[in-house]
SETISE-503387 format. One record per residue (C-alpha): residue in three letters; chain; x, z, y. Coordinates in Angstrom, 3 decimals, always signed. Layout:
<recs>
<ALA; A; <X; Z; Y>>
...
</recs>
This chain:
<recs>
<UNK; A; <-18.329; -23.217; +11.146>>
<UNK; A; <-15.748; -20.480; +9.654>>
<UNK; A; <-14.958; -17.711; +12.176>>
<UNK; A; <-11.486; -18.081; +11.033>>
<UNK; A; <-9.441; -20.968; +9.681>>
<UNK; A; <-6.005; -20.906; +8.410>>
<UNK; A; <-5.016; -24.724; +7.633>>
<UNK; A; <-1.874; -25.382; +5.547>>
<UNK; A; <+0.192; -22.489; +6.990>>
<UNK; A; <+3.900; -21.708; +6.122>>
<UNK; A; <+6.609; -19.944; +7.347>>
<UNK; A; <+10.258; -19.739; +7.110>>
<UNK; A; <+13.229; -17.563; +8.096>>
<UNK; A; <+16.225; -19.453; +7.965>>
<UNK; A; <+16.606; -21.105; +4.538>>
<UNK; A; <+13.987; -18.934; +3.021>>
<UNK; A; <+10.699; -19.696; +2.643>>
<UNK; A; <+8.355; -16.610; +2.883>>
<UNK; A; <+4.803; -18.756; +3.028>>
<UNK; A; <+3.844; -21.652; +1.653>>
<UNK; A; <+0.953; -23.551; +2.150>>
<UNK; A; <-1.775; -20.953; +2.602>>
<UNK; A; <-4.831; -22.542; +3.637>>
<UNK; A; <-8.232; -19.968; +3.734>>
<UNK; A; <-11.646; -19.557; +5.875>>
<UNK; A; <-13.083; -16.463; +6.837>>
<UNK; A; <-16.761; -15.975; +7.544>>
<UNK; A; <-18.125; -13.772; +10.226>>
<UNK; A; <-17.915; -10.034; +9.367>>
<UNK; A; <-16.480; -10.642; +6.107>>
<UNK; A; <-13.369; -8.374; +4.963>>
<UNK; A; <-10.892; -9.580; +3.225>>
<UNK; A; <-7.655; -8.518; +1.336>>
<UNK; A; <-4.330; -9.852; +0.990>>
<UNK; A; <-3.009; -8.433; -2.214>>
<UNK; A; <+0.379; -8.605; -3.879>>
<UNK; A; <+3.758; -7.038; -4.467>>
<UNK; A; <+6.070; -6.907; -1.930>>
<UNK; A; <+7.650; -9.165; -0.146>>
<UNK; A; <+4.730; -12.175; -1.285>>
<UNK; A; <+4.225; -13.144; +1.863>>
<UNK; A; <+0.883; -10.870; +2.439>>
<UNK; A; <+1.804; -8.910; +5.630>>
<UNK; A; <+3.838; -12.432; +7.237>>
<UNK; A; <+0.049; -14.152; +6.996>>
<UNK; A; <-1.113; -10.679; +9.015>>
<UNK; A; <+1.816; -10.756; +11.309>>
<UNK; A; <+1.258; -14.907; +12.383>>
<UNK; A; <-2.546; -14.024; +12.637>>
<UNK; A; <-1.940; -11.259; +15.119>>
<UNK; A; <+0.481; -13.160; +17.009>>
<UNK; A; <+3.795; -11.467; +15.893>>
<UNK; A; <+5.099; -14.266; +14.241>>
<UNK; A; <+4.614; -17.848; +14.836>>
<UNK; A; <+4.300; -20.685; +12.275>>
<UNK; A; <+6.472; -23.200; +11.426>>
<UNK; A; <+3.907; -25.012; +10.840>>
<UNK; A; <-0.029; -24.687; +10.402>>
<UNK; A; <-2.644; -23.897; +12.721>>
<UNK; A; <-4.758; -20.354; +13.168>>
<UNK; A; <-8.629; -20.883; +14.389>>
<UNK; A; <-10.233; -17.970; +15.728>>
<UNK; A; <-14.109; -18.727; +16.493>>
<UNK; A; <-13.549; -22.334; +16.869>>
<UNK; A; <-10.162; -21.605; +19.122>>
<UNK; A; <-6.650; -23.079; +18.299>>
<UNK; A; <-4.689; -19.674; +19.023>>
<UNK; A; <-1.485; -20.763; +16.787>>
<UNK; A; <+0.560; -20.529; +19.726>>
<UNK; A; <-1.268; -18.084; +21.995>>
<UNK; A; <-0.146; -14.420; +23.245>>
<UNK; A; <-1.100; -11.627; +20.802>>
<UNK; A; <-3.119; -10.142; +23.840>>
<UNK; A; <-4.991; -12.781; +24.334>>
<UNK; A; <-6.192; -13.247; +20.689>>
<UNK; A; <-8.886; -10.463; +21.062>>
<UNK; A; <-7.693; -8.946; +17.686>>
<UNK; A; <-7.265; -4.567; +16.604>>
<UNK; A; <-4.306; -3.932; +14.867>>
<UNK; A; <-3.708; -1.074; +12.317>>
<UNK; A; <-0.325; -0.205; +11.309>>
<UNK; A; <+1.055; +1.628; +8.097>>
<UNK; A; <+3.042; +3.943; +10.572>>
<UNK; A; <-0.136; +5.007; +12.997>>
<UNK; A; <+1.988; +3.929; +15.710>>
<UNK; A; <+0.238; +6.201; +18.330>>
<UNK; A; <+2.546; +7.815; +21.004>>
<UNK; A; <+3.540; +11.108; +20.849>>
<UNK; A; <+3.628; +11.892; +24.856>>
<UNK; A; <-0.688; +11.476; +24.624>>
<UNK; A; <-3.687; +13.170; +23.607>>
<UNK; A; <-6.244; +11.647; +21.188>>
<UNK; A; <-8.201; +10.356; +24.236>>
<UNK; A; <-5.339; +8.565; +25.769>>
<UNK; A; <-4.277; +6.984; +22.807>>
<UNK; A; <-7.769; +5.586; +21.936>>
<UNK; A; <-7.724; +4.553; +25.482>>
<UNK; A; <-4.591; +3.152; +26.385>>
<UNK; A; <-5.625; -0.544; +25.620>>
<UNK; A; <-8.390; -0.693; +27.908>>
<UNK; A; <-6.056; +0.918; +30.338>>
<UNK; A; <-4.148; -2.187; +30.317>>
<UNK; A; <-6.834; -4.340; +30.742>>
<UNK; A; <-7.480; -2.735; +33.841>>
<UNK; A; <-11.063; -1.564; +32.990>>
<UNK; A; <-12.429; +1.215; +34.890>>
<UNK; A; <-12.006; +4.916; +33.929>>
<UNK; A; <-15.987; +5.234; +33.714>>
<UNK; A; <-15.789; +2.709; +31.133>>
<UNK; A; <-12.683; +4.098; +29.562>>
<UNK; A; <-14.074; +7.313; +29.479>>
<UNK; A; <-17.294; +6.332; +27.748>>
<UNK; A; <-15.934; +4.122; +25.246>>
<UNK; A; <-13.367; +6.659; +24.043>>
<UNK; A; <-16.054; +9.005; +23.831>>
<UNK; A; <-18.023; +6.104; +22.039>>
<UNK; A; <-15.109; +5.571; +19.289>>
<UNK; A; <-14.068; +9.574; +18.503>>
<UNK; A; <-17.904; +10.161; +17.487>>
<UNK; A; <-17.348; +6.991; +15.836>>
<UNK; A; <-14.177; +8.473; +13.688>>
<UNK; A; <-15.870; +12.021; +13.826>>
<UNK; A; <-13.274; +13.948; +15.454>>
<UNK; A; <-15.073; +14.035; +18.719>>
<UNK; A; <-13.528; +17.710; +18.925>>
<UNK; A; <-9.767; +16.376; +18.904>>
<UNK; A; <-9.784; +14.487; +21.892>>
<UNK; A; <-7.162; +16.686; +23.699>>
<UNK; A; <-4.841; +17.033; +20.508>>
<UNK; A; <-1.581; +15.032; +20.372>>
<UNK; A; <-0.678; +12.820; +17.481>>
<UNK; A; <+1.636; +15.804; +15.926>>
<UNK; A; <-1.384; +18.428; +16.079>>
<UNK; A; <-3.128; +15.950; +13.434>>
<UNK; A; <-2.742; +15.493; +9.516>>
<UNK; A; <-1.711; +11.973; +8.917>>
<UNK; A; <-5.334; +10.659; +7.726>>
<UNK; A; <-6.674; +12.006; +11.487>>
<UNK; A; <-3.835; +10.363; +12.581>>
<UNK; A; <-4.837; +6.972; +11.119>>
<UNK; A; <-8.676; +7.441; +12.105>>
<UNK; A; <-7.320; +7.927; +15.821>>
<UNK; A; <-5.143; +4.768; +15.294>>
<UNK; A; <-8.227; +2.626; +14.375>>
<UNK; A; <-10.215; +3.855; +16.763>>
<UNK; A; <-7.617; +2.819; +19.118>>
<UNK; A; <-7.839; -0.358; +17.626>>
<UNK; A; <-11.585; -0.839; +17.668>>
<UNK; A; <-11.795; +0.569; +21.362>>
<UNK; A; <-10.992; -3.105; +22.724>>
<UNK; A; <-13.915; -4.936; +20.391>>
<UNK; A; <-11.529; -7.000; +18.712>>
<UNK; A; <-13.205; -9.987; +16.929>>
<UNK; A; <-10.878; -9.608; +14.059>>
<UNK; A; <-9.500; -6.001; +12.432>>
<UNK; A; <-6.038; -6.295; +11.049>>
<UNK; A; <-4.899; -3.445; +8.714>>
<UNK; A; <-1.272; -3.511; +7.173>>
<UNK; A; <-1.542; -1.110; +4.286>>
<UNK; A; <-2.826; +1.704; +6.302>>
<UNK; A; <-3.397; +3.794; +3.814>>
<UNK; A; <-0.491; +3.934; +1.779>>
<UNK; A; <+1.389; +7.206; +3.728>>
<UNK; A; <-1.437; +9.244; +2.931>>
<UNK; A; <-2.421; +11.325; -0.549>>
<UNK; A; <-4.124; +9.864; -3.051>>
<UNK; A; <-7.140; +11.937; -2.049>>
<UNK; A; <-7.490; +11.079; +1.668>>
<UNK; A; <-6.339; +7.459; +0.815>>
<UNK; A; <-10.088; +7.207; -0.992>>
<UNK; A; <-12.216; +9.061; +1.769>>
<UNK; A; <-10.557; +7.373; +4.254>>
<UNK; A; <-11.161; +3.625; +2.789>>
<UNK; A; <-14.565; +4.763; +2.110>>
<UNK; A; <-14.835; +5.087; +5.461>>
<UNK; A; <-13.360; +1.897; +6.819>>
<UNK; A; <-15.368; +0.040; +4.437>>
<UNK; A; <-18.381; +1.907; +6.096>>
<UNK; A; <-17.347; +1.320; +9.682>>
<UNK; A; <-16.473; -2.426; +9.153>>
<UNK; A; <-20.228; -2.688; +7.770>>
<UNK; A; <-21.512; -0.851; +10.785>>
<UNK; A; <-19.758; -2.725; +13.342>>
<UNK; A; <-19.775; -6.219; +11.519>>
<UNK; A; <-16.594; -6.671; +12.415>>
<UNK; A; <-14.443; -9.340; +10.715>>
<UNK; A; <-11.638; -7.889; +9.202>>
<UNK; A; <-8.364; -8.295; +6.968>>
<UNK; A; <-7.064; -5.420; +4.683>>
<UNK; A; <-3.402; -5.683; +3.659>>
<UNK; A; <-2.490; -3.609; +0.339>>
<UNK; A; <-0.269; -4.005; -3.088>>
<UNK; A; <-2.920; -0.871; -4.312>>
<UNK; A; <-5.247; -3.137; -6.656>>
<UNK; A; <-7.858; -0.258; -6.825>>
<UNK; A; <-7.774; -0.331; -2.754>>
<UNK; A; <-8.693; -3.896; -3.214>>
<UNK; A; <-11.293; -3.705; -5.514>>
<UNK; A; <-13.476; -1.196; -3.846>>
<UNK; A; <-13.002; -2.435; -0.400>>
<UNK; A; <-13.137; -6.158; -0.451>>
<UNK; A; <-15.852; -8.878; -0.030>>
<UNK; A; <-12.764; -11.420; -1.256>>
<UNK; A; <-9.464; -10.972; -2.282>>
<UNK; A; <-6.363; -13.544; -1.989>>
<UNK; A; <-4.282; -12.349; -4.687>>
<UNK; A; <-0.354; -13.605; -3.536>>
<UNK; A; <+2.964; -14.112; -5.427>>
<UNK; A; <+6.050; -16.053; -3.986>>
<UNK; A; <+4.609; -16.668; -0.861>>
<UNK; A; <+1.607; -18.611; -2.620>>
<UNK; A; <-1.792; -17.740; -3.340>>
<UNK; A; <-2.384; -17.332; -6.518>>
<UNK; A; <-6.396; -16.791; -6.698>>
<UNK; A; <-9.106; -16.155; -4.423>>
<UNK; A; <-12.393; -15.033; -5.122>>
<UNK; A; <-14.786; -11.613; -5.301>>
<UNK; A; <-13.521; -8.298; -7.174>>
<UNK; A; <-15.701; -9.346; -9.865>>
<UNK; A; <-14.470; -12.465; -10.160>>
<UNK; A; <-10.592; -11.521; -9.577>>
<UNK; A; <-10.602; -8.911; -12.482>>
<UNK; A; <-12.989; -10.514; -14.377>>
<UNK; A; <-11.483; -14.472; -14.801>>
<UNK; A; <-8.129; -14.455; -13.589>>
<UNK; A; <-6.778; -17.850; -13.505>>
<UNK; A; <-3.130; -17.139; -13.557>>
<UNK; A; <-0.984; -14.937; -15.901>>
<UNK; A; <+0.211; -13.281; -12.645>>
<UNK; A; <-3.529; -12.336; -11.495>>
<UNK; A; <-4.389; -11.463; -15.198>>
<UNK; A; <-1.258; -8.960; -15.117>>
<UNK; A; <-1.280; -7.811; -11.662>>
<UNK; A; <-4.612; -6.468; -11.386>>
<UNK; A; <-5.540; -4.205; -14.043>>
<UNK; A; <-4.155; -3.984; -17.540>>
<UNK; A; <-4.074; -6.390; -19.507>>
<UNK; A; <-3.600; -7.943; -23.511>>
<UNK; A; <-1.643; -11.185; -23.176>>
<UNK; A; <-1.949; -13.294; -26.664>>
<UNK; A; <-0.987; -16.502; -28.037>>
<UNK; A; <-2.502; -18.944; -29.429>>
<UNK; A; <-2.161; -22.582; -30.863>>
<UNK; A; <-5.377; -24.857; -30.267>>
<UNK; A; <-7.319; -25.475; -33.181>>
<UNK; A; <-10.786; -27.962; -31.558>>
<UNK; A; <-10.431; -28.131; -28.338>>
<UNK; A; <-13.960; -29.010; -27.671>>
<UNK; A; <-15.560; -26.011; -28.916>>
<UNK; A; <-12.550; -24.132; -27.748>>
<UNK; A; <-11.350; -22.531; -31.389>>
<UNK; A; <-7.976; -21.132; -31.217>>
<UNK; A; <-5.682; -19.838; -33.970>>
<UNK; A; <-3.804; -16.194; -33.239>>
<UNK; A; <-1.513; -15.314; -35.713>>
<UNK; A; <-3.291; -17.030; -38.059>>
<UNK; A; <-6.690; -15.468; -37.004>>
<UNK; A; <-9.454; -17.799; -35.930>>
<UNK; A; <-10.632; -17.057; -32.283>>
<UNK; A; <-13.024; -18.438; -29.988>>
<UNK; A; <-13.007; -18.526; -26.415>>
<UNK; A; <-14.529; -18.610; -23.390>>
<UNK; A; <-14.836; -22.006; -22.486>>
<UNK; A; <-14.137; -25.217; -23.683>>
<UNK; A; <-10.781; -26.976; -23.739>>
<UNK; A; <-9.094; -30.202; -22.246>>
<UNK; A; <-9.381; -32.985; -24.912>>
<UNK; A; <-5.567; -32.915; -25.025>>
<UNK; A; <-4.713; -29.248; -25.820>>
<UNK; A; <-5.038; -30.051; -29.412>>
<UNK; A; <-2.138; -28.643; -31.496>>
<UNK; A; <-0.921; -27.414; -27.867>>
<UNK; A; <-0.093; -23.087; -27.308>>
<UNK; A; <-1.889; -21.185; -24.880>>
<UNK; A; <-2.149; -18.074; -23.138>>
<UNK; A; <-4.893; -15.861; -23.860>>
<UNK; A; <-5.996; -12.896; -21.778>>
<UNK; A; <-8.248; -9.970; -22.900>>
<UNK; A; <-9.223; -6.870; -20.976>>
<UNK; A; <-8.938; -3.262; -23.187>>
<UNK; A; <-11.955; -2.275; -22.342>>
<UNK; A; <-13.726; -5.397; -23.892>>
<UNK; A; <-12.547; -4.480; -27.269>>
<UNK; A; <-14.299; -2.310; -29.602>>
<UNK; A; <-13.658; -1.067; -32.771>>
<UNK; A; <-15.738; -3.046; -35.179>>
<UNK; A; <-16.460; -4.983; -38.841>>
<UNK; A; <-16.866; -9.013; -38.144>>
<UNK; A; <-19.950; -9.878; -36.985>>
<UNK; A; <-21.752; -13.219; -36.198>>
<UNK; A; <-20.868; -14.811; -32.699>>
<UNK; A; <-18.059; -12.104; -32.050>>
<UNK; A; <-14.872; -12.671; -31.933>>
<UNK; A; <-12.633; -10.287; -34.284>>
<UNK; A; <-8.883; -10.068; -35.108>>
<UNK; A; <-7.264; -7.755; -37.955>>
<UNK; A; <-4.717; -5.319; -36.633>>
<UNK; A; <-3.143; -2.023; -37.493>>
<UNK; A; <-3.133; +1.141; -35.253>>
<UNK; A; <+0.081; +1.644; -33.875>>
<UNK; A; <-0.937; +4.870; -31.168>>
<UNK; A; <-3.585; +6.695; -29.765>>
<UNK; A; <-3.459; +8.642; -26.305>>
<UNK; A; <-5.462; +10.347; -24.612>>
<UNK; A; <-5.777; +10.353; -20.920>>
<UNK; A; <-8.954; +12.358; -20.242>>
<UNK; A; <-12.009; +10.364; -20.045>>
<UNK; A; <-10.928; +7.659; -21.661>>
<UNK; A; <-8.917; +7.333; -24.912>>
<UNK; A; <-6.310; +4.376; -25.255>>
<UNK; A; <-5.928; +2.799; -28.917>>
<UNK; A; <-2.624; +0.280; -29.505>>
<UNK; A; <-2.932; -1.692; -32.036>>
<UNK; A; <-0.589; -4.675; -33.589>>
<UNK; A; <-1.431; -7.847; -34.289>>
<UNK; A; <+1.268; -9.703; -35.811>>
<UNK; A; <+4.180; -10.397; -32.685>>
<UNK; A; <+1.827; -8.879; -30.400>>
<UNK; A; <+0.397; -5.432; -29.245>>
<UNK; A; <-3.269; -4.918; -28.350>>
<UNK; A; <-4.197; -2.187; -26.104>>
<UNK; A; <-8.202; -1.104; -26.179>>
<UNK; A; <-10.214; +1.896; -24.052>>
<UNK; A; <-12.880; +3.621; -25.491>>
<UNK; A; <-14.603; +6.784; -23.939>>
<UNK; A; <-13.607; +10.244; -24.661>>
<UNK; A; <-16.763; +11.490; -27.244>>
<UNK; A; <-16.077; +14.833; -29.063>>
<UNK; A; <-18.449; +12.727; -31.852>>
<UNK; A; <-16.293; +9.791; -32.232>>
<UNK; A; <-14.247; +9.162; -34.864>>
<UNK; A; <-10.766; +7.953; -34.284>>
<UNK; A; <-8.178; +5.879; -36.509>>
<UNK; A; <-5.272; +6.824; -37.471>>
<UNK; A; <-1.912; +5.765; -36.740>>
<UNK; A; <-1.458; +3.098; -39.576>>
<UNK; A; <-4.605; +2.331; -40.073>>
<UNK; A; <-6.148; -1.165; -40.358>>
<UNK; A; <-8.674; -1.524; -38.027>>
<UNK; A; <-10.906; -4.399; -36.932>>
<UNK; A; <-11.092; -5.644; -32.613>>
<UNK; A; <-14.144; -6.667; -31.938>>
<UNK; A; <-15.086; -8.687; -29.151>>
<UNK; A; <-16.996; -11.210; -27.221>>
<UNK; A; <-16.565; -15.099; -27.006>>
<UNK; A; <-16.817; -14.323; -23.278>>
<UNK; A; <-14.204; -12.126; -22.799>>
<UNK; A; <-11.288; -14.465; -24.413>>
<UNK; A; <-10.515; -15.836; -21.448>>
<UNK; A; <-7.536; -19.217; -21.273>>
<UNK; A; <-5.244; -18.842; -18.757>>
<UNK; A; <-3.922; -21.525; -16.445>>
<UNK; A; <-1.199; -23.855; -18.084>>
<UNK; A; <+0.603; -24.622; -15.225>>
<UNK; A; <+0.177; -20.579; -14.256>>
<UNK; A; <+3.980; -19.110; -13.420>>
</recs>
């Protein structure tokens, strides 16, 4: 049985509709991210899991329980907010605390499991600092310890790491990744950072619109998008079309070009256009070869951005972007130059044709 079950869950406010239809299940100590721009509908699914919002319709299982309707304090999940959220007028300690204050435990127990949680965060020498004495990534460890002093059977975070630097944003979701492992703790990661998402995820539900657009593994999201949105959302992308030549053996015609791609084709694409997606770092700079793919293009610019050089390149209508590493030894086109894009049959991936 799932640990968590979201079944056909929407939401509205007023005549808008922020949710539709979101239907998932969560495994035991798996943690998983709701990605997307803002306003998709990513935090609302967060919010009506915690107990902040309620459905107008759907139903929210938590280890076999119906808690649609129930109090958020009697859910038994942690909470992690973008803002920290801790209260100014206590220490470290009291913060951490507070929530087992409320549920009446003992101050023996308090006491221990506070101590339990700031060795946990490793700022076991900040207990008697207050939330201003502390940079804002202590101030988000101290606000997930609070969160994990209750043992919660689901972890909520709602972008908690977007108000911090770009350097303590990656040492600090290093180390909730680390700490989720540790503890096993089921948890859901809200972010519209794609690189967030890809280092920190077991799954991630990729959102648009207030629908899901894909789920599946990093691997699998950046790898075979579905959708045009997933394709261009996460990660850059080369979006080409093409008119279908066989569908059977999936030969497709760009600008002219004969392509083939990754999979075969429904019977009645024939003669039909379709969207073609291709990652830059696929491409290489090649002659035709047997059981490649290869288009003819001419180099349009060439930048470099440190470890990686990025070649643009036009075919036809359309503008091909391609990554290739940074070696003193290499040899680079010129602007103007024909060159020829090599790549795999595997990498030509067909988008969705219903994909918005």
């Amino acid at each position: 049985m799932p640990f968590l079950e979201i079944d056909d869950l929407h939401k509205t406010f007023g005549p808008n509709v922020a949710l539709h239809r979101f239907d998932m299940t969560i495994e035991q100590g798996e943690i998983i991210t709701f990605l997307g721009p803002s306003g998709c509908g990513k935090t609302t699914v967060l919010r009506m899991i915690a107990g902040f919002e309620t459905p107008t319709r759907g139903t929210i299982r938590l280890n076999g329980r119906n808690v649609t309707h129930m109090r958020t304090r009697d859910r038994a999940v942690g909470m992690v907010f973008q803002a920290y959220a801790l209260f100014p007028n206590m220490t470290v300690a009291q913060n951490i605390g507070f929530g087992l204050k409320v549920a009446k435990r003992s101050q023996k127990e308090i006491d221990a499991r506070v101590s339990e949680m700031l060795e946990l965060i490793k700022l076991p020498q900040l207990a008697a600092r207050y939330p201003w004495q502390l940079s804002g990534g202590q101030q988000q460890r101290v606000a997930l310890a609070r969160a994990l002093a209750s043992k919660p059977q689901v972890l909520l975070l709602d972008e908690p790491l977007s108000a911090l630097d770009a350097k303590i944003r990656v040492s600090l979701r290093e180390d909730i990744r680390a700490l989720q492992r540790e503890l096993g703790i089921t948890s859901i990661f809200v972010t519209h950072d794609q690189e967030e998402a890809l280092s920190i995820s077991d799954r991630i539900v990729v959102m648009n619109d207030g629908r899901v657009e894909q789920i599946g593994s990093p691997l699998d999201i950046y790898n075979f998008p579905r959708t045009r949105f997933v394709a261009s959302f996460v990660g850059t992308l080369n979006i080409l079309a093409g008119r279908v030549i066989d569908p059977g053996s999936g030969r497709i015609a760009v600008d002219g070009q004969e392509l083939v791609t990754s999979r075969p084709l429904p019977p009645d694409d024939a003669g039909k256009e379709r969207l073609l997606a291709l990652r830059p770092e696929a491409i290489m700079l090649e002659p035709p070869s047997n059981g490649r793919n290869s288009l003819a293009a001419t180099v349009e610019q060439i930048s470099f951005l440190g470890a990686v050089v990025r070649i643009r390149a036009r075919v036809s209508n359309a503008v091909v972007s391609l990554d290739v590493f940074n070696d003193p030894n290499r040899i680079l086109p010129e602007c103007g130059q024909p060159v020829a894009l090599g790549f795999s049959h595997d990498n030509l991936l067909v988008l969705d044709e219903n994909a918005r």
